[in-house]
VOBA-1610 file (N, C-alpha, C; in pm, whole numbers, padded with zeros to 5 digits, always signed):
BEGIN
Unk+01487-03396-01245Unk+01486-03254-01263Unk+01567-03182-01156Unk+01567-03230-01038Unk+01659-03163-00894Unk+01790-03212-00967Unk+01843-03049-00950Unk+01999-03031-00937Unk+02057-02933-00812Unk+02167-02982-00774Unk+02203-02902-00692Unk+02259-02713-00711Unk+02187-02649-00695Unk+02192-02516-00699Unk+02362-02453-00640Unk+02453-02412-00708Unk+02583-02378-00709Unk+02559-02277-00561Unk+02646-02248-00520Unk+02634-02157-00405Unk+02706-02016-00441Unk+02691-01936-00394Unk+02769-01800-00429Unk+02911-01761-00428Unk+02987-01879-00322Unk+03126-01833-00331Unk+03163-01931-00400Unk+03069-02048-00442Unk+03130-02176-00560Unk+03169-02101-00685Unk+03054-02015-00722Unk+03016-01983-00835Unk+03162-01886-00908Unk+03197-01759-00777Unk+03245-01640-00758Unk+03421-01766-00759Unk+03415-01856-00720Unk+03522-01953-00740Unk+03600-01944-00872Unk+03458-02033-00919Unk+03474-02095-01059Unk+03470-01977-01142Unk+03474-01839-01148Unk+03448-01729-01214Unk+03620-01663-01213Unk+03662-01699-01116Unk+03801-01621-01110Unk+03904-01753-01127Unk+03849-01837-01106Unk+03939-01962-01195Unk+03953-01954-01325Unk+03849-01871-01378Unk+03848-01935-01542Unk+03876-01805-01607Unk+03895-01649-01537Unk+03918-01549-01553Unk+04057-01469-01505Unk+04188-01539-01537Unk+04277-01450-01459Unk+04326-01345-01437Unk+04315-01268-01335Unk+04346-01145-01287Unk+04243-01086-01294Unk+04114-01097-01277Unk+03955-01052-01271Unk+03952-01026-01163Unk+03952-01047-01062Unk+03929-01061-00940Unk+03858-00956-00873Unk+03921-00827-00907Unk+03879-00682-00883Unk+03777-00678-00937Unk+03791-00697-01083Unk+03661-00632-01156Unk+03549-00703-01117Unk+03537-00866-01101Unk+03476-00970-01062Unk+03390-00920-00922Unk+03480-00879-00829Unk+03410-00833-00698Unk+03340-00731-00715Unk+03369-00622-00808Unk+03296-00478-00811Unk+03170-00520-00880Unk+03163-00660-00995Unk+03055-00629-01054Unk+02954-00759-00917Unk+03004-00834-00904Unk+02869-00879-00761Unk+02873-00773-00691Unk+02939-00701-00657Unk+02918-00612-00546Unk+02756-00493-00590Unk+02814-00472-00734Unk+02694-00342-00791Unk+02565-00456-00836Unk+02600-00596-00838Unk+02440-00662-00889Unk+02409-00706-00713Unk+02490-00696-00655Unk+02384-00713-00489Unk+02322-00589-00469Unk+02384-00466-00460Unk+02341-00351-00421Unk+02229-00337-00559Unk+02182-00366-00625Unk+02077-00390-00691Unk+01950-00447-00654Unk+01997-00570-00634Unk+01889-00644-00585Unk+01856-00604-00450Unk+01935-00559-00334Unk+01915-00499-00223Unk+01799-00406-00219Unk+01816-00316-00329Unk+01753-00211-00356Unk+01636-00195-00388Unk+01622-00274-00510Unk+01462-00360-00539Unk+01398-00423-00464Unk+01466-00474-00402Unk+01361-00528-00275Unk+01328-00479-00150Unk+01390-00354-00146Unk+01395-00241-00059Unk+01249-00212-00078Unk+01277-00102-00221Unk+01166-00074-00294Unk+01038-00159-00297Unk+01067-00267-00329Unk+00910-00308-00410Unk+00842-00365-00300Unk+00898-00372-00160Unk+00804-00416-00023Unk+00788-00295+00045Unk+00831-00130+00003Unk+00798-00069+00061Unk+00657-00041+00038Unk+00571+00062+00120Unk+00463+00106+00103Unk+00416+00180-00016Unk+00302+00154-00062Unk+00318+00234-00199Unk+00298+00412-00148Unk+00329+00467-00277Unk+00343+00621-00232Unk+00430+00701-00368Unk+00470+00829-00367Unk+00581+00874-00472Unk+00681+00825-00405Unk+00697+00780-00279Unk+00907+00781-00223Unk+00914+00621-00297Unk+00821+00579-00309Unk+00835+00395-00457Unk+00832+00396-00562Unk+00760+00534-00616Unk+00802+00586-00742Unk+00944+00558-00764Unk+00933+00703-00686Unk+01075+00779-00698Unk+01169+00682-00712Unk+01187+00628-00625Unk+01300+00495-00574Unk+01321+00378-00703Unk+01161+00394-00813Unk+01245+00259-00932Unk+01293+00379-01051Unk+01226+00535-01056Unk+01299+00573-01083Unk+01452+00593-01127Unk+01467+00556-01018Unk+01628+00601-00964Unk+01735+00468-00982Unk+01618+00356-00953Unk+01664+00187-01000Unk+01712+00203-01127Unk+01578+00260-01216Unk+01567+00194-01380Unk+01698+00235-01430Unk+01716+00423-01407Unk+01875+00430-01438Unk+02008+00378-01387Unk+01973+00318-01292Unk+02059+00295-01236Unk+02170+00145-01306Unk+02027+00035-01325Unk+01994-00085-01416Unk+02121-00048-01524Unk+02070+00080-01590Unk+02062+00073-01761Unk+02226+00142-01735Unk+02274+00195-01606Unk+02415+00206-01661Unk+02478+00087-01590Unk+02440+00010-01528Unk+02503-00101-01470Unk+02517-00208-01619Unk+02445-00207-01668Unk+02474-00276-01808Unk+02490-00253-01912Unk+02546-00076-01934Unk+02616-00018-02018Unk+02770-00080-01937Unk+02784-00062-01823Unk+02924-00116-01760Unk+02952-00203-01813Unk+02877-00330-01844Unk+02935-00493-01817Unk+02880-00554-01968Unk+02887-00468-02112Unk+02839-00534-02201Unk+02866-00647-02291Unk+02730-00718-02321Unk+02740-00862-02320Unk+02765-00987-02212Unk+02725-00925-02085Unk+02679-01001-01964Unk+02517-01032-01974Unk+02471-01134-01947Unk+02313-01126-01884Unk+02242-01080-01790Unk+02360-01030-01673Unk+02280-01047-01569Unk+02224-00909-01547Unk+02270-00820-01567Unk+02275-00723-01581Unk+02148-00628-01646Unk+02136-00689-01794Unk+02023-00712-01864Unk+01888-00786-01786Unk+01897-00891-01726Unk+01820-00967-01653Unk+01734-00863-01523Unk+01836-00778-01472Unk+01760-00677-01415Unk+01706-00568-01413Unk+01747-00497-01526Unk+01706-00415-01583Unk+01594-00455-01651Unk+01498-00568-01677Unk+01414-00605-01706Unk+01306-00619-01596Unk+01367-00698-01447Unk+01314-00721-01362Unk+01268-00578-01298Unk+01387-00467-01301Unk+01332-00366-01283Unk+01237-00286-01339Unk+01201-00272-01449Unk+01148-00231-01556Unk+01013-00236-01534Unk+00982-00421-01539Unk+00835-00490-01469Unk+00772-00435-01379Unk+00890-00420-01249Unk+00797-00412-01115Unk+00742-00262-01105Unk+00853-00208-01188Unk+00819-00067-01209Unk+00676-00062-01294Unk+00648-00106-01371Unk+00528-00079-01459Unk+00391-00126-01381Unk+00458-00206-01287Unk+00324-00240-01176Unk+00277-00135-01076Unk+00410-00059-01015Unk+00427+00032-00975Unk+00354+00168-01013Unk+00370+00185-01093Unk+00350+00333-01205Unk+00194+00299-01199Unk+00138+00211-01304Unk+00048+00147-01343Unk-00007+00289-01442Unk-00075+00283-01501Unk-00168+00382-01595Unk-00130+00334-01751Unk-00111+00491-01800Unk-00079+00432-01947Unk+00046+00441-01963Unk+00197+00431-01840Unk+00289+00441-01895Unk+00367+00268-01883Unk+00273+00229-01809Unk+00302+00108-01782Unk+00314+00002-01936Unk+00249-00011-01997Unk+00257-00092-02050Unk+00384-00079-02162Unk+00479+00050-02138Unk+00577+00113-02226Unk+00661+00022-02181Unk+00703+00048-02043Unk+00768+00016-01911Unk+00754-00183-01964Unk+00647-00237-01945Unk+00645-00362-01982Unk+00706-00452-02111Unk+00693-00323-02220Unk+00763-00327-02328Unk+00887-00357-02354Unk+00970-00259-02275Unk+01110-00189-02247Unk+01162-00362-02165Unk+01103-00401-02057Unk+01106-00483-02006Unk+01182-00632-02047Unk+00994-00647-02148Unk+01052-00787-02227Unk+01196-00760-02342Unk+01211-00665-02383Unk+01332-00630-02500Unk+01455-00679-02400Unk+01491-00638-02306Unk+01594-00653-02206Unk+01568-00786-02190Unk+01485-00887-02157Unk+01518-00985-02141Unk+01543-01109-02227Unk+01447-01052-02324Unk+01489-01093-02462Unk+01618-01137-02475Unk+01674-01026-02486Unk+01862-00989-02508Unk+01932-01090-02379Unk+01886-01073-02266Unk+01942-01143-02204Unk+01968-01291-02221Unk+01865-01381-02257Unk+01814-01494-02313Unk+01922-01530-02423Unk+01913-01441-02535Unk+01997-01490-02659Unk+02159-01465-02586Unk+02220-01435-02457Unk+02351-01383-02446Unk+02367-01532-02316Unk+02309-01569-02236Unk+02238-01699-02150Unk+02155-01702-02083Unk+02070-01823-02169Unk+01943-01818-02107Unk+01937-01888-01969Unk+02056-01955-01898Unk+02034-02019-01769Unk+02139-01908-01677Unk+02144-01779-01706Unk+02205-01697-01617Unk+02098-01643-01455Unk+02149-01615-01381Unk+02076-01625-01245Unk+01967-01721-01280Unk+01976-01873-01306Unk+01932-01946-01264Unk+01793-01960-01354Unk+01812-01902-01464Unk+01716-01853-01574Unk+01585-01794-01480Unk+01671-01632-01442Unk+01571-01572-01447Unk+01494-01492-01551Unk+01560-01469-01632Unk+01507-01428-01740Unk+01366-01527-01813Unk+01374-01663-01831Unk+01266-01672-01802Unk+01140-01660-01704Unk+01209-01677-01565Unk+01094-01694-01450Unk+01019-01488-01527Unk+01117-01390-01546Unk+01055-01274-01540Unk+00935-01270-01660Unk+00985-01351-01754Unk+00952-01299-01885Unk+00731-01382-01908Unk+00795-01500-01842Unk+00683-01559-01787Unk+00577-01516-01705Unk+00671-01407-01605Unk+00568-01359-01543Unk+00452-01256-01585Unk+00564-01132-01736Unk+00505-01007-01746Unk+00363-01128-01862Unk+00411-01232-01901Unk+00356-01245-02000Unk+00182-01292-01926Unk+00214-01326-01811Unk+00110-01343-01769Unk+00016-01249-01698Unk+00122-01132-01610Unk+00070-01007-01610Unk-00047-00911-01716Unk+00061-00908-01823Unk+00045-00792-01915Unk-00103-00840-01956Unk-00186-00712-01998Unk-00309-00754-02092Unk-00283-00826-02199Unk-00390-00881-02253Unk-00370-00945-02384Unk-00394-00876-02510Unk-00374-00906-02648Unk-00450-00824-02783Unk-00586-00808-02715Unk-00640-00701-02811Unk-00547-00586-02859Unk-00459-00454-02741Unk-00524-00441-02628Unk-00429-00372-02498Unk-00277-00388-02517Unk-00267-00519-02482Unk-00105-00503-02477Unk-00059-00650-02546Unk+00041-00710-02492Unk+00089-00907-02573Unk+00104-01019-02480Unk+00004-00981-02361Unk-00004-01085-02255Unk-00044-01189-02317Unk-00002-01327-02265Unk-00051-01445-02267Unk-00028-01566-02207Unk-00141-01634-02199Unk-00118-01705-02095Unk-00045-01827-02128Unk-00042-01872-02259Unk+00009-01991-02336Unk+00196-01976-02362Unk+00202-01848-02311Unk+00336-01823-02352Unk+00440-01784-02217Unk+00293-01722-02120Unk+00344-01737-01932Unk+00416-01879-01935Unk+00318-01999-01965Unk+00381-02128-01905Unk+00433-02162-01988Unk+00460-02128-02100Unk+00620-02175-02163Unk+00756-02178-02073Unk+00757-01985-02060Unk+00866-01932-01997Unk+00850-02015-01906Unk+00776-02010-01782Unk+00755-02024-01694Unk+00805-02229-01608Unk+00783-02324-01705Unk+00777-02383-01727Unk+00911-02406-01763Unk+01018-02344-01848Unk+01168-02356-01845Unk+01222-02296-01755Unk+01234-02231-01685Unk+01256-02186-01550Unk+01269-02308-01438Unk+01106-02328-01466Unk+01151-02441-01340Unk+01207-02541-01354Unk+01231-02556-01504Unk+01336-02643-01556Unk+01466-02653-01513Unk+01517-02544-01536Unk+01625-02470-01487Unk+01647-02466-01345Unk+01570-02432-01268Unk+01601-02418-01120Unk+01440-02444-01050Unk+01459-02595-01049Unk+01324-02662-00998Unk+01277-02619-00877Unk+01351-02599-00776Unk+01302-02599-00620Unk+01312-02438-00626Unk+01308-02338-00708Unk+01362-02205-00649Unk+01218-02093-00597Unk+01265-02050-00539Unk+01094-01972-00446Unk+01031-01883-00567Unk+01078-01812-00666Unk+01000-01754-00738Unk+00918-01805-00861Unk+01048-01884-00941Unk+00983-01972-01067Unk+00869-02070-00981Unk+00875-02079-00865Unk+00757-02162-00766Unk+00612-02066-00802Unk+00661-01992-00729Unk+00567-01893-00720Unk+00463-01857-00822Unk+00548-01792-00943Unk+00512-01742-01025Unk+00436-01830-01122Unk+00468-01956-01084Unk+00397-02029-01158Unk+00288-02101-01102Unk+00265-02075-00929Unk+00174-02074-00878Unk+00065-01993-00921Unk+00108-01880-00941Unk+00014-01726-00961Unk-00073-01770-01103Unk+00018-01803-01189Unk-00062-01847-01310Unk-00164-01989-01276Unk-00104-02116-01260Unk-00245-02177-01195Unk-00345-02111-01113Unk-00339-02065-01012Unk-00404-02009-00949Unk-00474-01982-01055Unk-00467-01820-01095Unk-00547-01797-01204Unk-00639-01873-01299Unk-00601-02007-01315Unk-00653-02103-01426Unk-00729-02214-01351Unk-00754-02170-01162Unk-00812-02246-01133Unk-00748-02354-01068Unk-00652-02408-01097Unk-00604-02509-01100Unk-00554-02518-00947Unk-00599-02519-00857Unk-00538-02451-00747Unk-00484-02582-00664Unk-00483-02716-00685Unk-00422-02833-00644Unk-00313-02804-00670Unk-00287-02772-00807Unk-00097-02739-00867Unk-00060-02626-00794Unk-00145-02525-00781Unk-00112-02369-00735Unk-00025-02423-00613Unk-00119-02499-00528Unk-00069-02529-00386Unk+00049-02596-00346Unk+00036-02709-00458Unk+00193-02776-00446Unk+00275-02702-00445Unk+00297-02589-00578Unk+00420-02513-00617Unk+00431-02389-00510Unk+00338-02376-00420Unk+00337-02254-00314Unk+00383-02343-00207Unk+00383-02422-00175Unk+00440-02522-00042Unk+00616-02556-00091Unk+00596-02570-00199Unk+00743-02595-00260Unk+00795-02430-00213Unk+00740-02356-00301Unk+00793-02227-00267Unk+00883-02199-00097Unk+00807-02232-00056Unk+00856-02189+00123Unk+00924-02272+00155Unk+00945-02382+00012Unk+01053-02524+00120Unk+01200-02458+00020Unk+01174-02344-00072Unk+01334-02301-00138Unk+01441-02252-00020Unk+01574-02294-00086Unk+01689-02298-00029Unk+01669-02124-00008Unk+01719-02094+00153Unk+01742-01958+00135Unk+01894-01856+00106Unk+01897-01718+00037Unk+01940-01712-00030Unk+01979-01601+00075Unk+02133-01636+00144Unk+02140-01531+00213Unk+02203-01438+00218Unk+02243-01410+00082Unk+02275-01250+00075Unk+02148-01191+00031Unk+02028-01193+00030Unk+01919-01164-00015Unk+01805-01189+00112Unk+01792-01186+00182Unk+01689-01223+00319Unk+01599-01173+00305Unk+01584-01012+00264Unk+01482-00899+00280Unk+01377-00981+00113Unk+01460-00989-00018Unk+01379-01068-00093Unk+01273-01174-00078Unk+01362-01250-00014Unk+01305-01424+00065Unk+01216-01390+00149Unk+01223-01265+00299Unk+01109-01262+00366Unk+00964-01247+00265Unk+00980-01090+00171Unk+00898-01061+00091Unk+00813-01152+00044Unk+00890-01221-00014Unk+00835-01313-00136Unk+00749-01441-00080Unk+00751-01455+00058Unk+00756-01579+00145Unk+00591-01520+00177Unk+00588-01388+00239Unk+00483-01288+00242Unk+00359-01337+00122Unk+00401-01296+00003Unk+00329-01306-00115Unk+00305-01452-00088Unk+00386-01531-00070Unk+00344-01695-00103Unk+00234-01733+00009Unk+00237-01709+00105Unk+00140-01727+00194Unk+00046-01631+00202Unk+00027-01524+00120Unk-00110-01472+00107Unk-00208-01524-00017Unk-00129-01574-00104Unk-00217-01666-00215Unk-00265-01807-00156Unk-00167-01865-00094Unk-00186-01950-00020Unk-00314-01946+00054Unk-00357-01836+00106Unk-00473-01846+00210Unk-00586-01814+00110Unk-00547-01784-00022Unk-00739-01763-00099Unk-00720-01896-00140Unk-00655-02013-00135Unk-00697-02113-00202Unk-00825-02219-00097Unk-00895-02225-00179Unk-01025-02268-00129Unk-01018-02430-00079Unk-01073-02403+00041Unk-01033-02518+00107Unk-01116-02697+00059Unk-01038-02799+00053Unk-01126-02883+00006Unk-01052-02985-00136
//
């Protein structure tokens, strides 16, 4: 199942090799999906409050013209989903589960355009809301359909800190907390991702606070 994970200027390589005279456009569009992800992870480790509102606010549109820009890309789509999610966690009440809605449709789309784009995140996300979201009749959470996604993901990108994670969160949940633990120790052993640090600290955060309810023994 271990494959070696492409690196960012391999990737950004092989992208302007196979694209000639892209180069420009190529740089502007990593440039607007870093300042994305920068942003979200700005956001979603800040303190809660309206200035975290405000701030996925300002994401969600931000998302939805970044992939009016680049149509028929995934990745693009892929975050505008991711944004969508964290936002509906964010918000929480009754607009959330709209927000969760809006969510899975975007990744949906992303999936049928490639489903192994950022490393199939589109599954690690889609896995996650599914495990999030309530179930019938509330909303279309489920847990049989979390570890589907969830489960091709790590297919896709075995050692990576979130599809770790996230699929920690769901054992956890199910008890299972021998697996939880493996995939949370794996988690903190993922390659780090360093145009992304502020993500990786975050997420490293989360992994070692589940980490400590697992019951010792």
């Amino acid at each position: 199942m271990n494959r070696p994970i492409p690196t960012f200027l391999a990737v950004l390589a092989l992208a302007l090799a196979a694209v000639p005279g892209s180069g420009t456009a190529l740089a502007d569009f990593d440039g607007d999906l870093l300042a994305i992800q920068t942003r979200w992870a700005d956001a979603n480790y800040s303190p809660p409050g309206d200035a975290k509102e405000a701030a996925f606010d300002k994401l969600i549109a931000d998302t939805a013209a970044f992939s009016a820009r680049n149509p028929g890309r995934a990745e693009p789509l892929i975050w505008e989903g991711i944004v969508l999610s964290t936002a509906a966690g964010v918000k929480g009440g009754l607009g959330a589960l709209g927000l969760a809605k809006e969510s899975r449709a975007k990744l949906e789309e992303a999936l049928k355009i490639d489903p192994k784009a950022l490393q199939g995140s589109a599954y690690t996300s889609l896995g996650t809301l599914y495990h999030k979201v309530p179930g019938f009749p509330v909303g279309f959470g489920s847990d049989k359909k979390a570890r589907e996604y969830l489960e091709k993901s790590l297919a896709i990108n075995p050692d990576g800190m979130d599809p770790n994670y996230f699929y920690a969160e769901l054992l956890f949940d199910d008890d299972d907390y021998a697996g939880a633990k493996k995939h949370l120790e794996k988690a903190l052993r993922a390659p780090p991702r360093p145009a992304r640090l502020s993500a990786d600290e975050g997420r490293k955060r989360e992994v070692r606070a589940l980490l400590a309810k697992i019951p010792a023994g």
